[in-house]
C-alpha positions in Angstrom: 19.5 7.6 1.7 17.3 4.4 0.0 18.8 1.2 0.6 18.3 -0.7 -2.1 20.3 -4.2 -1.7 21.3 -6.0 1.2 24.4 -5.6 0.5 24.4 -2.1 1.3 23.2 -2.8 4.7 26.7 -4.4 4.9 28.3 -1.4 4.4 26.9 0.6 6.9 28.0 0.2 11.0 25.6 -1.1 13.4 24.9 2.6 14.8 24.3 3.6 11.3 21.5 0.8 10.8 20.1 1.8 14.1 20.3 5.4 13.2 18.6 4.2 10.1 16.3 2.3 11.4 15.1 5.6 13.9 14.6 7.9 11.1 12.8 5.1 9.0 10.1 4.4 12.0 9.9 8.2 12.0 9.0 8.4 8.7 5.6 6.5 8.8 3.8 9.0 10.1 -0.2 8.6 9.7 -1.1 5.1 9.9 -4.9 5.6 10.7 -5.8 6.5 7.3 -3.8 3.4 5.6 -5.3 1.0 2.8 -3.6 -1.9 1.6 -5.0 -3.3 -1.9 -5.7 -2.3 -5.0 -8.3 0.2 -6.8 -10.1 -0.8 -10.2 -12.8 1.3 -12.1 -15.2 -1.2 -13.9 -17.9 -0.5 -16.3 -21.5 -2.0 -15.5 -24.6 -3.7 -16.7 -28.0 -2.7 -14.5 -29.3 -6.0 -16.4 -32.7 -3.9 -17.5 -34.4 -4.9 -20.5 -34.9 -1.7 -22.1 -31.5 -0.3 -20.9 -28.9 1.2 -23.1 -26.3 -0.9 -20.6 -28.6 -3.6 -22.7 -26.9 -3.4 -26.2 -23.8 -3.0 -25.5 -23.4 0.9 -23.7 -22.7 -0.1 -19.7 -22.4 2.3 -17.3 -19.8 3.9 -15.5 -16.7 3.5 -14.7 -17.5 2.9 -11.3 -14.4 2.7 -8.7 -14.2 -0.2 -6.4 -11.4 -1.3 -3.8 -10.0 -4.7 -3.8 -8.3 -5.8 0.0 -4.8 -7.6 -0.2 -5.7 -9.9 2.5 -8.8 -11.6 3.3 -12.2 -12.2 2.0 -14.7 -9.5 1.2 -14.1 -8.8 -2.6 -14.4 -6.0 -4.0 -16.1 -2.9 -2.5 -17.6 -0.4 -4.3 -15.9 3.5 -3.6 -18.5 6.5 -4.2 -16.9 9.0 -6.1 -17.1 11.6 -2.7 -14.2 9.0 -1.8 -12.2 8.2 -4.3 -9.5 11.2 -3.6 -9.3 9.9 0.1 -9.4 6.4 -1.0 -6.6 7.2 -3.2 -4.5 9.1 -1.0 -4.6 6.2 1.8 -3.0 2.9 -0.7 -0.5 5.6 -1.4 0.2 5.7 2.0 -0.3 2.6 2.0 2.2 1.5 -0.3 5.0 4.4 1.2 4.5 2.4 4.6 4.7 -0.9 3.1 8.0 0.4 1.6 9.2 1.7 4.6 8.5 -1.3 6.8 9.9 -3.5 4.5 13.6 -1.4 4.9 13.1 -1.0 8.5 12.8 -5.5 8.4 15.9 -5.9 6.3 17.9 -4.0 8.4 16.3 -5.5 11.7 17.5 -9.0 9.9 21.1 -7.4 9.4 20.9 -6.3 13.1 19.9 -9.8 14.3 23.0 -11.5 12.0 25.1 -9.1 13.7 23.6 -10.1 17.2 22.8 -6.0 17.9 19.1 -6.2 17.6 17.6 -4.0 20.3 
C-alpha cells in the first residue's frame, strides 16, 4: 500500500499507521551505500592548442556527481563507478521516498497525540 495524500493517512487507525510506519522503517534496508544528488555526463575541452577538443570536437561524456547539500561541486565519477554510483541515488531516492511517508505519518501520529 503507497500512501499518496494525507488524507489517506486519515483513513487508516492509529495501529494501522504504526503498523505502517514498522514495515516502512523495514523497508530501508542498506543505508551505507546511499547518495543523495544528482548525476550529469558533460562533454570537455583539454584547452590544447592543437587538440581536436580545439575546433569544436570535445571529449567525452565524462560522468560527474552533483551533492544535494553542501559545497564541493561537482565530482568527477570514473567510469569503473558509474554502475555503483548509479545504483546508490537510486537508493538514494527509494529512501528519500520512504522517509518522507514514514514523516507524514509520524505528523498524523503526533495530531492524534499517539506518537511513540
Amino acid at each position: 500500500m503507497v500512501i499518496s495524500r494525507k488524507t489517506d493517512l486519515l483513513t487508516l487507525s492509529t495501529q494501522e499507521l504504526l503498523a505502517r510506519r514498522r514495515q516502512l522503517a523495514a523497508r530501508l534496508g542498506d543505508v551505507e551505500h546511499v547518495l543523495f544528488g544528482s548525476l550529469v555526463e558533460q562533454m570537455r575541452r583539454c584547452g590544447k592548442l592543437g587538440c581536436r577538443c580545439a575546433t569544436g570536437d570535445p571529449h567525452g561524456p565524462y560522468a560527474y556527481f552533483t551533492p544535494r547539500r553542501g559545497r564541493r561541486g561537482m565530482r568527477y565519477v570514473p567510469a569503473a563507478l558509474l554502475a555503483y554510483t548509479r545504483t546508490c541515488l537510486q537508493r538514494g531516492a527509494h529512501i528519500e521516498a520512504v522517509l518522507a511517508e514514514i514523516s507524514a505519518i509520524n505528523v498524523e501520529l503526533l495530531a492524534r497525540r499517539a506518537l511513540g
